[in-house]
Backbone as a ProteinNet text record, in pm:
[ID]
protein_1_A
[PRIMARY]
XXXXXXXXXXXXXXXXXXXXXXXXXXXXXXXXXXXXXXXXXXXXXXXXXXXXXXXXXXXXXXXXXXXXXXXXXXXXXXXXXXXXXXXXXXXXXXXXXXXXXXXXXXXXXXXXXXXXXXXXXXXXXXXXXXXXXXXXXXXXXXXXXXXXXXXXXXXXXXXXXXXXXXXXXXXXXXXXXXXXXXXXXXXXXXXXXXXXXXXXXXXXXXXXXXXXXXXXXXXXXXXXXXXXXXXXXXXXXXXXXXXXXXXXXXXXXXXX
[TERTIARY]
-1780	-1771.2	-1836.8	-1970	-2014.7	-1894.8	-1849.1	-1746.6	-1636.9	-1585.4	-1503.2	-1575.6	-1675.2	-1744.6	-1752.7	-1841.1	-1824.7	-1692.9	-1570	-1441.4	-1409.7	-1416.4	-1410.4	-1463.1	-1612	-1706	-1645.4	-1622.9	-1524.5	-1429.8	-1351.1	-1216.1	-1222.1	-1360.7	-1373.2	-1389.9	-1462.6	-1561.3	-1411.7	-1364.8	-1260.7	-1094.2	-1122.3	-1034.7	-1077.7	-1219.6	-1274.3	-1261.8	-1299.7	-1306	-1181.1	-1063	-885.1	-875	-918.8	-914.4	-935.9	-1040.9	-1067	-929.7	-914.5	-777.4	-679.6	-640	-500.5	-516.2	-676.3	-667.2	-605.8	-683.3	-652.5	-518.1	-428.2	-282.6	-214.2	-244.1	-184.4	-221.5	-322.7	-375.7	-354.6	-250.2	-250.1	-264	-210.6	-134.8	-280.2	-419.4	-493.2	-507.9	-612.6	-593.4	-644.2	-724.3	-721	-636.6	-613.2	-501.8	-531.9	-485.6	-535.5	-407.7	-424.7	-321.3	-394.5	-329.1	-330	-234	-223.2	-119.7	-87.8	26.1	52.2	174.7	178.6	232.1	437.2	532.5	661.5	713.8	764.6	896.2	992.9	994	1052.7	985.6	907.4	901.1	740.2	695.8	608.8	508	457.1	331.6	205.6	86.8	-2.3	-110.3	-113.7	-146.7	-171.1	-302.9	-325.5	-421.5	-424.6	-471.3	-503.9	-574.1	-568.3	-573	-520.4	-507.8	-565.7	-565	-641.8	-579.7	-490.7	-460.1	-523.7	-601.6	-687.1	-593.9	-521.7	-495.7	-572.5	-567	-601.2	-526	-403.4	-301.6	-172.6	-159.4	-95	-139.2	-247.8	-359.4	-351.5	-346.2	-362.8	-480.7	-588.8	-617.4	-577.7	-590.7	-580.8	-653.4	-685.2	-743.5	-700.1	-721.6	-605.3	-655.4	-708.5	-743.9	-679.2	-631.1	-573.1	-588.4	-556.1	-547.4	-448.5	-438.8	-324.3	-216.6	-229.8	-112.2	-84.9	21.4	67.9	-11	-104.2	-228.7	-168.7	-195.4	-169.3	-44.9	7.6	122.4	169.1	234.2	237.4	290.4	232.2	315.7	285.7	427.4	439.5	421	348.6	277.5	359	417.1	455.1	416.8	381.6	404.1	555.6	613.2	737.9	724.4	911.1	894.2	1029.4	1116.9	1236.4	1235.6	1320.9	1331.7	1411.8	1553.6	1611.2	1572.1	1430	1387	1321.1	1283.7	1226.8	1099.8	1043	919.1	795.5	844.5	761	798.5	734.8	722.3	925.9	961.6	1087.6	1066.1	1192.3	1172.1	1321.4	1250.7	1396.6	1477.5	1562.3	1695.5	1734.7	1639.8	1698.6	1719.2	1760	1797.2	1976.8	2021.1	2173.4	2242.6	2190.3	2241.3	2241.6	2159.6	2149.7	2110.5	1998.4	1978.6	1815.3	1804.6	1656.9	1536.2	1595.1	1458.8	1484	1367.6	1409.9	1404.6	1484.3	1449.5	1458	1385.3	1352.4	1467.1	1567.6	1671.9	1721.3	1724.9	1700.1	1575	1486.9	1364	1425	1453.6	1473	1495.9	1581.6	1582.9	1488.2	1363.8	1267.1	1198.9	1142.1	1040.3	1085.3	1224.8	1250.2	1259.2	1264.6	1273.3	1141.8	1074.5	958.4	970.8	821.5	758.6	655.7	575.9	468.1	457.9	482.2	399	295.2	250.8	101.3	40.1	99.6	6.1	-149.4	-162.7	-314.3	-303.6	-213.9	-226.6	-86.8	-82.9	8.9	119.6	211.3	319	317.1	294.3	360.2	404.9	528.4	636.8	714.7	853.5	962.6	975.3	1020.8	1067.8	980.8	910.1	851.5	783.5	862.4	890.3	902.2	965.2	944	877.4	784.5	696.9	586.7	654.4	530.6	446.3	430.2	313.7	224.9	224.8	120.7	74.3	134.6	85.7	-36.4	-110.9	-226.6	-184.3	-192.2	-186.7	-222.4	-310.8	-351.8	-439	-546.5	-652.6	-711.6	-639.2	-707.5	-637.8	-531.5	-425.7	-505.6	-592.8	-674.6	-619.3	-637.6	-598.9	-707.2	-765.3	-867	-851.7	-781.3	-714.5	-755.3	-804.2	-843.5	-761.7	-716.8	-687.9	-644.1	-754.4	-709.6	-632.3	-602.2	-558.8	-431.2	-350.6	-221.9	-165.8	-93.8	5.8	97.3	122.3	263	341	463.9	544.8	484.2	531.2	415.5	480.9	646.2	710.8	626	619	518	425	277	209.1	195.5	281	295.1	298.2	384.6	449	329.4	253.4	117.3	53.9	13.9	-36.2	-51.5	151.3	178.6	203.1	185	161.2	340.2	393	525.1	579.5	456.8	462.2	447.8	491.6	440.7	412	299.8	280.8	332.9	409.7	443.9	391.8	321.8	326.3	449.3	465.5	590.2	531.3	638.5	603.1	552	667.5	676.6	726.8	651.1	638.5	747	835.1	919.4	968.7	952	979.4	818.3	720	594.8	551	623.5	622	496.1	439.3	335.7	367.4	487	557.1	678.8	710	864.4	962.1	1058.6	1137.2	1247.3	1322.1	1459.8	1596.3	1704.2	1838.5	1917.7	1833.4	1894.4	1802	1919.5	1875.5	1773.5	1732.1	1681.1	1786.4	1750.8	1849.6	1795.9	1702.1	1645	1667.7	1676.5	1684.8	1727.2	1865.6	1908.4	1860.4	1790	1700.6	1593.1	1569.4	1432	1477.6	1409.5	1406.3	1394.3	1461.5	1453.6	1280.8	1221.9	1080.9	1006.5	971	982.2	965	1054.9	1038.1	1075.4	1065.6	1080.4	957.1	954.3	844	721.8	622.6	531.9	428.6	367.4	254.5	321.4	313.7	328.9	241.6	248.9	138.6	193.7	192.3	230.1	48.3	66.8	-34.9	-86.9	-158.4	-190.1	-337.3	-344	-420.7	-576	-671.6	-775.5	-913.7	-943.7	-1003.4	-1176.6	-1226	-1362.6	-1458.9	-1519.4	-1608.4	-1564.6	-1432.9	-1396.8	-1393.4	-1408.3	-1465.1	-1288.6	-1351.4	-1183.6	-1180.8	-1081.4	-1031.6	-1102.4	-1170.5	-1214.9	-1341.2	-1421.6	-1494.5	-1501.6	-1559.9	-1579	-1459.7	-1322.4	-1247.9	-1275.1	-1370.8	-1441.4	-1505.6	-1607.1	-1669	-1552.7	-1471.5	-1394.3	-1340.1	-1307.5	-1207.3	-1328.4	-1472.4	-1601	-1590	-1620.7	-1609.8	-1485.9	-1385.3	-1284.2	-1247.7	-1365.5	-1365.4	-1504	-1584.7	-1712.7	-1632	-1573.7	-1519.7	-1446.5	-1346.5	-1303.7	-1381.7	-1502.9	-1554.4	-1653.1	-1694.2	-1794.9	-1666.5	-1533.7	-1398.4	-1401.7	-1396.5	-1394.4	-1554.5	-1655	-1759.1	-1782	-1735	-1702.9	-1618.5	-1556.8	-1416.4	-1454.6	-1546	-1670	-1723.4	-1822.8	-1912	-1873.9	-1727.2	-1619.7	-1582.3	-1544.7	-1485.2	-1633.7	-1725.4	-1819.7	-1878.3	-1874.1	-1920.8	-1783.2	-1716.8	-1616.1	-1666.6	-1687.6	-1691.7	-1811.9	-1907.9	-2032.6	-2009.3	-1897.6	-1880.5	-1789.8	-1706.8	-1598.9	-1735.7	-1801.3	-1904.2	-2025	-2046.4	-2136.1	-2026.1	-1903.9	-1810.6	-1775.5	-1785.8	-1712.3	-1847.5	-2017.8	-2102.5	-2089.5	-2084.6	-2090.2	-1988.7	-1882.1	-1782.4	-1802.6	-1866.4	-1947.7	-2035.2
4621.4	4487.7	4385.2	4410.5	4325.6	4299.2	4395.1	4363.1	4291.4	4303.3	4198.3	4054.5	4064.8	3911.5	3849.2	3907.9	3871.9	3846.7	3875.9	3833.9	3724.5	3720.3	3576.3	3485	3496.2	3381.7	3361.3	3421	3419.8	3365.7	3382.3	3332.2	3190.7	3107.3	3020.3	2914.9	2972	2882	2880.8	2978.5	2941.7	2881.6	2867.6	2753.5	2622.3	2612.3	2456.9	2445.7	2538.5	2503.3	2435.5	2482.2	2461.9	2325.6	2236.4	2145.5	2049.4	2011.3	1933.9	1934	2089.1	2078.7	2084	2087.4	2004.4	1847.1	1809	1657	1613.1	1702.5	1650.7	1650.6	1774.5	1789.8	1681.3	1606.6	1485.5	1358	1371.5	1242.2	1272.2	1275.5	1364.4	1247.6	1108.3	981.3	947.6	960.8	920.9	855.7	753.7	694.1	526.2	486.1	365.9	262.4	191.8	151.2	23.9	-103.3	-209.8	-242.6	-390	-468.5	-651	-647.5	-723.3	-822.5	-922.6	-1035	-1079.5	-1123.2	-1206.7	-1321.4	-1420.8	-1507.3	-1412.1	-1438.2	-1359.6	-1428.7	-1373.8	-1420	-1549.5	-1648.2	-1723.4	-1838.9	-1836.5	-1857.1	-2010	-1987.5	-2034	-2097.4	-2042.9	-2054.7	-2035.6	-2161.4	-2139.5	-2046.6	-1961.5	-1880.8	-1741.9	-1657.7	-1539.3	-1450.8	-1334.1	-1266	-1124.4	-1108.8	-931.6	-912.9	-791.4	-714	-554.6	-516.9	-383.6	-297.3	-162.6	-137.5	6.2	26.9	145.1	186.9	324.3	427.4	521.5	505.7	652.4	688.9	779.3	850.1	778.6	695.6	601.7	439.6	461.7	279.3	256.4	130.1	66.4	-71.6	-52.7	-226.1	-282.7	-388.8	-470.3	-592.2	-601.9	-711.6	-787.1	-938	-1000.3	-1125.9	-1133.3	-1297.5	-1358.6	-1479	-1584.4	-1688.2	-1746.5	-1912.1	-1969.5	-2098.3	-2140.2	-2176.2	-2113.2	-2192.7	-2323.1	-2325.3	-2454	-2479.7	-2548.5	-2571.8	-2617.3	-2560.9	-2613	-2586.4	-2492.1	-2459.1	-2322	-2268.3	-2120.2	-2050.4	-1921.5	-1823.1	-1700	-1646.8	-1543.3	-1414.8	-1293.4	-1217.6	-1082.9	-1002.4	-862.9	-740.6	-641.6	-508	-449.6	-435.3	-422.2	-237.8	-182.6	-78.2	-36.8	39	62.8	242.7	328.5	383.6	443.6	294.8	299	181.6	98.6	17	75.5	-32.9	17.2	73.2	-13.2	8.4	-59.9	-204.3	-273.6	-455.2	-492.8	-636.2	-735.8	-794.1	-817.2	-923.4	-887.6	-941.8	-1039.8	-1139.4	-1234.4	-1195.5	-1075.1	-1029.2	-996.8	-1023.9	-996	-1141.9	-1254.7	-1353.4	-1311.9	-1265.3	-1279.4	-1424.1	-1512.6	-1625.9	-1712.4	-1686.2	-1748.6	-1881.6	-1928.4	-2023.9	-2108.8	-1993.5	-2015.8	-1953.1	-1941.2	-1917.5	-1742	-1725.4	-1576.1	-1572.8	-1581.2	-1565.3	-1450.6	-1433.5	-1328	-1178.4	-1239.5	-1140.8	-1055.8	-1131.6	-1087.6	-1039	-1027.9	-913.2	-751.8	-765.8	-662.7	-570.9	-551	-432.1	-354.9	-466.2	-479.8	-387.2	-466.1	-418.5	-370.2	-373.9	-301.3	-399.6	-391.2	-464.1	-451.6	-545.7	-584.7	-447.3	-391.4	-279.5	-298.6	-428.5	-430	-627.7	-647.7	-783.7	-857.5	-936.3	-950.4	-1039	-1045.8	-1162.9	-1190.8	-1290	-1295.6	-1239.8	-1271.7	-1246.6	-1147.4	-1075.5	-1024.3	-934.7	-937.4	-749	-820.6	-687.8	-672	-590.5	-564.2	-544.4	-615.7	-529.8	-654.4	-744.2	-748.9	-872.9	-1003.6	-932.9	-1052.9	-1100.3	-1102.1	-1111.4	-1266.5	-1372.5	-1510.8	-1623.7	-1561.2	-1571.8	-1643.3	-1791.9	-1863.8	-1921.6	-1919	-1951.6	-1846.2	-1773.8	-1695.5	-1605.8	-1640.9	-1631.7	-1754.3	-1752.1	-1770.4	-1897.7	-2061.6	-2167.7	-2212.5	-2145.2	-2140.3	-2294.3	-2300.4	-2438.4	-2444.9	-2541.1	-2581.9	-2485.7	-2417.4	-2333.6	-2209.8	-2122.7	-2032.9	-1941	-1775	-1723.6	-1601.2	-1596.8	-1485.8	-1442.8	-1306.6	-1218.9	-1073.9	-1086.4	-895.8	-881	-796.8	-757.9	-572.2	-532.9	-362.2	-301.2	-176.8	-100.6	-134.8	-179.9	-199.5	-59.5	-61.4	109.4	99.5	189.3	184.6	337.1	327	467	585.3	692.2	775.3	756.6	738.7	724.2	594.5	487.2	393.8	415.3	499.1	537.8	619.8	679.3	798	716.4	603.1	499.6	459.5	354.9	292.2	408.5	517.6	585	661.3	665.5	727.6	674.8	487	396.6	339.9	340.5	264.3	163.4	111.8	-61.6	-126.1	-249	-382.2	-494	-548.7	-683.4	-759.4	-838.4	-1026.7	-1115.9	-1232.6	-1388	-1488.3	-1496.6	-1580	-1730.7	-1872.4	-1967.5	-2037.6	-2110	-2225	-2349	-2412.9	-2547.9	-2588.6	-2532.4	-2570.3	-2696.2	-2797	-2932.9	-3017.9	-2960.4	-2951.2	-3119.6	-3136.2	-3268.4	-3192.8	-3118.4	-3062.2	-3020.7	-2999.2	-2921.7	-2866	-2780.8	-2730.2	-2844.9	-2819.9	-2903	-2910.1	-2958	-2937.1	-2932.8	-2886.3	-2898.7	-2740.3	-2694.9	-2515.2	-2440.2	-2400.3	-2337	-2156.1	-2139.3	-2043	-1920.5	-1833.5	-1710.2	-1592.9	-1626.8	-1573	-1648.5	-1771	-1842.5	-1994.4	-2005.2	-2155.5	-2291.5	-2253.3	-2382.2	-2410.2	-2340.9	-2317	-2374.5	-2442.2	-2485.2	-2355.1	-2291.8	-2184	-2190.4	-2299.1	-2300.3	-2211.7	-2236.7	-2194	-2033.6	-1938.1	-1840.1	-1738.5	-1823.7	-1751.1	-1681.2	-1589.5	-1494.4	-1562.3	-1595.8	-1625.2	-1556.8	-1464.4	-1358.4	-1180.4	-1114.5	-991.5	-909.2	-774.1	-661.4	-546.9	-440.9	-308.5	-208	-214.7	-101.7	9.6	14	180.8	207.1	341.7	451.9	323.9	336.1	250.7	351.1	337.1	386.5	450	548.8	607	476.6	446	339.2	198.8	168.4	21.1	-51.5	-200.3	-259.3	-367.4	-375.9	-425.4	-592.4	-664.6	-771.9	-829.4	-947.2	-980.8	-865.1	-935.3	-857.7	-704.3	-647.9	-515.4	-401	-429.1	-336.6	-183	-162.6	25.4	63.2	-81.1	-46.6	21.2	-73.8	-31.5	101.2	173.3	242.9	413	345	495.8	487.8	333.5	358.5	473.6	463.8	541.7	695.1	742	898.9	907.5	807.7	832.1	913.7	808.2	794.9	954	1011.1	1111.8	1217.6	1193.1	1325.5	1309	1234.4	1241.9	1283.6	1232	1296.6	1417	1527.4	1621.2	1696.7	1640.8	1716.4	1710.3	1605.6	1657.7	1727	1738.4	1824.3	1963.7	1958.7	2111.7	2128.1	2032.2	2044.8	2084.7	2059.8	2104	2249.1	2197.1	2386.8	2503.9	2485.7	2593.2	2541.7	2436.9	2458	2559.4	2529.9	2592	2763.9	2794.2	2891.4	2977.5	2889.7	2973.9	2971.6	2910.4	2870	3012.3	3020.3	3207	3338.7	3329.7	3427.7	3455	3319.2	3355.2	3397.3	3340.7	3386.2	3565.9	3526.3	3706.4	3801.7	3763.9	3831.9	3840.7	3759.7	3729.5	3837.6	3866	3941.2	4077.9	4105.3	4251.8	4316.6
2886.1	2944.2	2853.8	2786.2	2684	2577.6	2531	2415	2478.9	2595.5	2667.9	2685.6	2738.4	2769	2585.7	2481.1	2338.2	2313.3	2344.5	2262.2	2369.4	2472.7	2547.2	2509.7	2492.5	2415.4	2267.8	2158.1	2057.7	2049.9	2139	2163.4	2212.6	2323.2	2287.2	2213.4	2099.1	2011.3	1909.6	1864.5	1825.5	1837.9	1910.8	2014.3	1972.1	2019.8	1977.9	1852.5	1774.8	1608.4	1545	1688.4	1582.6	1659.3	1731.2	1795.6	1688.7	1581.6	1483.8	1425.7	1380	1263.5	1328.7	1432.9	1498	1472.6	1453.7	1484.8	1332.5	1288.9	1118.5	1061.7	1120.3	1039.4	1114.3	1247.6	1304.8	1241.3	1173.5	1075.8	929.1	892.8	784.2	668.6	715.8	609.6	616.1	546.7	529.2	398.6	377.3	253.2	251.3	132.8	122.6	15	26.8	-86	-113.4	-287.5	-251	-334.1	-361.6	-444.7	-497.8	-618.7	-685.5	-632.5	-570.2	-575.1	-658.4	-692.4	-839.4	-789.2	-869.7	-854.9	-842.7	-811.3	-801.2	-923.8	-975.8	-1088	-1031.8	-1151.6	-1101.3	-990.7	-930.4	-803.1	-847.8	-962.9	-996.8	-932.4	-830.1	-744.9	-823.6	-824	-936.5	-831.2	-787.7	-656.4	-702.6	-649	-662.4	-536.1	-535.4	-438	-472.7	-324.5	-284.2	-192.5	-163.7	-43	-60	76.3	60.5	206	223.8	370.4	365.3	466.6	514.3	617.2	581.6	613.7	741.3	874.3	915.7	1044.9	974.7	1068	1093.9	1179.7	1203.5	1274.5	1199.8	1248.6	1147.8	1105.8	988.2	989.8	889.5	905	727	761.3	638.9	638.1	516.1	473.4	303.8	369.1	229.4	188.9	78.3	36.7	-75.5	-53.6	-169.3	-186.5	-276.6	-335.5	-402.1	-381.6	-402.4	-382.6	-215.3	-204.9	-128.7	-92.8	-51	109.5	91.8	164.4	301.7	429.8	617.4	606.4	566.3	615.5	611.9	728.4	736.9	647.5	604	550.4	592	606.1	646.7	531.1	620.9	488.8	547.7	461.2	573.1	443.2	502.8	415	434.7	315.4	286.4	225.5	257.3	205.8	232.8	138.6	196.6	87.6	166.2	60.5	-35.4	-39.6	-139.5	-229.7	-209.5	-309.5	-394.2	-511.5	-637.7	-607.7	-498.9	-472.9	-554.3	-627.7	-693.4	-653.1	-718	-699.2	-789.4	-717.4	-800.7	-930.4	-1012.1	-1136	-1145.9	-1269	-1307.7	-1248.8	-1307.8	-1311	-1162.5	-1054.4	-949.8	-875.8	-953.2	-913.9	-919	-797	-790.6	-810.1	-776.9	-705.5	-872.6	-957.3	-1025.7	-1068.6	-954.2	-932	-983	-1031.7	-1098.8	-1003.9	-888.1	-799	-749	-687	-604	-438	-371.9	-219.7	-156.8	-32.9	-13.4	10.5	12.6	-1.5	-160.5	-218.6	-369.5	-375.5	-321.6	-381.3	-338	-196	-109	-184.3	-293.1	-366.2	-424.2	-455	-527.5	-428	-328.1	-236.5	-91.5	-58	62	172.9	270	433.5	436.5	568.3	651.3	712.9	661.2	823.3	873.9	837.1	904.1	919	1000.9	1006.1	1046	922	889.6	955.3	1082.1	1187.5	1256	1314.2	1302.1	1472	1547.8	1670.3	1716.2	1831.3	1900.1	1812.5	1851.4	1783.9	1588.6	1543.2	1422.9	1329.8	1447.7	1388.6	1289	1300.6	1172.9	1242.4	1368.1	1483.9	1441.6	1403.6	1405.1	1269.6	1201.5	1025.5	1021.6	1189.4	1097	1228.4	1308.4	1386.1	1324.5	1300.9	1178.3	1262.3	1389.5	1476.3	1465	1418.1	1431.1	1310.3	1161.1	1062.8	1017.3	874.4	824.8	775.5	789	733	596.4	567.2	476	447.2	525.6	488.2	347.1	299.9	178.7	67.8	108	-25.6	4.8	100.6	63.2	199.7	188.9	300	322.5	419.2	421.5	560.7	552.7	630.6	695	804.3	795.6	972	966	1081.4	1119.8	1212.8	1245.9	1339.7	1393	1499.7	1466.7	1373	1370.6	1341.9	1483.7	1462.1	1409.3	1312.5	1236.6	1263.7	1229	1225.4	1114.5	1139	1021	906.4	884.7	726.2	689.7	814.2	746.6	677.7	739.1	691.6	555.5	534.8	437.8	329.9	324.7	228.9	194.6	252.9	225.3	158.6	182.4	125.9	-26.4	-28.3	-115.3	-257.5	-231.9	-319.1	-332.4	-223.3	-202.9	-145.4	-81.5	-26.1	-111.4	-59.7	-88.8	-32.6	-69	56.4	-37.2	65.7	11.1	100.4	30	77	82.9	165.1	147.4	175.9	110.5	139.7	15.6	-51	-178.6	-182.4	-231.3	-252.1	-382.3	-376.7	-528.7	-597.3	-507.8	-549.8	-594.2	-510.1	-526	-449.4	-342.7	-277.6	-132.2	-188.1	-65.2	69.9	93.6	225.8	252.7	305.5	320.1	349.7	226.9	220.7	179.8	134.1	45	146.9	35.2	126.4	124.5	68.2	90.9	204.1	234.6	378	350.5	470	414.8	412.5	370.8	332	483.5	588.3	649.2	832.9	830.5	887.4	856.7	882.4	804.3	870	969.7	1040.2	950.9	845	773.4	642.7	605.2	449.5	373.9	238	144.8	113.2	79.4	24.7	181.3	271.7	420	404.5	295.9	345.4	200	85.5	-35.2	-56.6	-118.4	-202.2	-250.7	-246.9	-313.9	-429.2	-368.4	-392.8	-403.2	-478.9	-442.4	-546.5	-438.9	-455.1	-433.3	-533.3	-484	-449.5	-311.4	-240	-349	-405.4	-490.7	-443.8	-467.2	-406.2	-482.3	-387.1	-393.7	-500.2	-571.4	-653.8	-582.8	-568.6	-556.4	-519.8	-389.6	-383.4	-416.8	-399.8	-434.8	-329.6	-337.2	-221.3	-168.7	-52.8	-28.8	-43.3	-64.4	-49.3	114.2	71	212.2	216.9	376.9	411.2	502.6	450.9	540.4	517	407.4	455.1	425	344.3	295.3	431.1	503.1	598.1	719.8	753.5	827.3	831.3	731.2	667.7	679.6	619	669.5	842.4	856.2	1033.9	1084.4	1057.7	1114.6	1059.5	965.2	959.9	1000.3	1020.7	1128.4	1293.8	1332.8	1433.9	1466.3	1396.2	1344.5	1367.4	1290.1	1274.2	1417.4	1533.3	1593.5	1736.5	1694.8	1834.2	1811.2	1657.9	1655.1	1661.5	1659.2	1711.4	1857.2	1915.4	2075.4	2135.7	2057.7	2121.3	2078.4	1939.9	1937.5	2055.9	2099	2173.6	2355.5	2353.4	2478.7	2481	2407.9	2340.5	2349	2282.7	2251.2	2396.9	2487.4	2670.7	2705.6	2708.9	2829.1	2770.3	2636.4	2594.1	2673.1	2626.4	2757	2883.3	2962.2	3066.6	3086.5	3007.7	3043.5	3007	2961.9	2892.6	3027.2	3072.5	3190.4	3352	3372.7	3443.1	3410.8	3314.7	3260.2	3313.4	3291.2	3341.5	3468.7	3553.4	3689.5	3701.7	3676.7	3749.3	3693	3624.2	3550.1	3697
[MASK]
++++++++++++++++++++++++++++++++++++++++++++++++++++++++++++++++++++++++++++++++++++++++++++++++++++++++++++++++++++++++++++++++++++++++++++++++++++++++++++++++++++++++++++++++++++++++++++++++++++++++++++++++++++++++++++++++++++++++++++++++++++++++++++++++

């Protein structure tokens, strides 16, 4: 009966032990990642940035700072990713139109469709890719961005991770008369001026280097917080497991 009650108690503790690593093979898209903004081809925005997206499972936070641009007026920021795109930032030659400029449809090859949108408030999703009430104005040409708990799909995740996104800024001043303007429509929405919703800034996501600090404040902090977090769900879910375990071990005596 002892060797019965010992493989019960056994059989608990190892139970709890596989509880962590179920948690882990479900969080598998872990990872921190950052990016360089750069002005887009063509698009001549005297404008630069960074971004940074912390990876864990399928949460995402991000954090994003810039300058330059076209100051009190919205732009819309999304993490992009497709995966029949190049998976980089677009160049000249992907001006189809031939028009000197690049809009955001001519990148798409470049960088893929909207999978994440970079809003300050409420869903972001693609839907909401031109939801300019609730993107970053940018006071004074400058954008300082952090926002967490954003759930994404796991191909999402995997992507960010695997160094196959890209964030864009959208939103140019091309006549340089200080606001959306002009007589070409947008390629996204033809109620929208083209300046309204062209490319500005882009960044391809890559794997974030040993101790590098993120764009904006706190994003490493954030990013230890959430394998803190991690590891203190899977030491309770120890600390469940190895109870219920003494809990069959003293049951199993009792019935001895």
């Amino acid at each position: 009966m002892r060797t019965t009650t010992r493989r019960l108690a056994l059989a608990g503790v190892g139970a709890a032990l596989l509880l962590p690593a179920g948690i882990g093979s479900a969080l598998a898209a872990d990872g921190d990642t950052n990016a360089n903004l750069a002005p887009v081809a063509l698009n001549g925005v005297p404008a630069s940035g960074t971004a940074m997206a912390s990876v864990r499972g399928t949460t995402l936070t991000v954090t994003m700072a810039a300058n330059g641009l076209l100051a009190d007026a919205p732009h819309a920021a999304h993490i992009h990713f497709g995966a029949e795109a190049r998976n980089e930032c677009p160049a000249a030659s992907d001006d189809a139109s031939g028009d000197g400029t690049l809009n955001t449809s001519e990148g798409v090859p470049a960088y893929g469709g909207i999978v994440v949108s970079l809003t300050k408030t409420g869903d972001t999703s693609p839907a909401s890719g031109l939801a300019v009430d609730r993107y970053d104005t940018a006071p004074g040409g400058a954008i300082a961005y952090q926002r967490g708990s954003i759930e994404v799909a796991p191909e999402v995740a995997q992507a960010i991770v695997d160094g196959k996104s890209v964030v864009v800024i959208h939103g140019v001043d091309h006549d340089g008369n200080g606001t959306y303007s002009g007589s070409t429509p947008s390629d996204l929405d033809p109620s929208l001026p083209t300046e309204a919703t062209d490319p500005a800034l882009c960044g391809v996501l890559a794997a974030a280097p040993s101790g590098s600090v993120a764009a904006g404040a706190g994003g490493t902090a954030v990013g230890a917080g959430a394998q803190d977090g991690l590891m203190l769900l899977g030491g309770g879910l120890l600390a469940a497991g190895v109870g219920a375990a003494g809990l069959v071990a003293r049951r199993a005596r009792a019935s001895a």
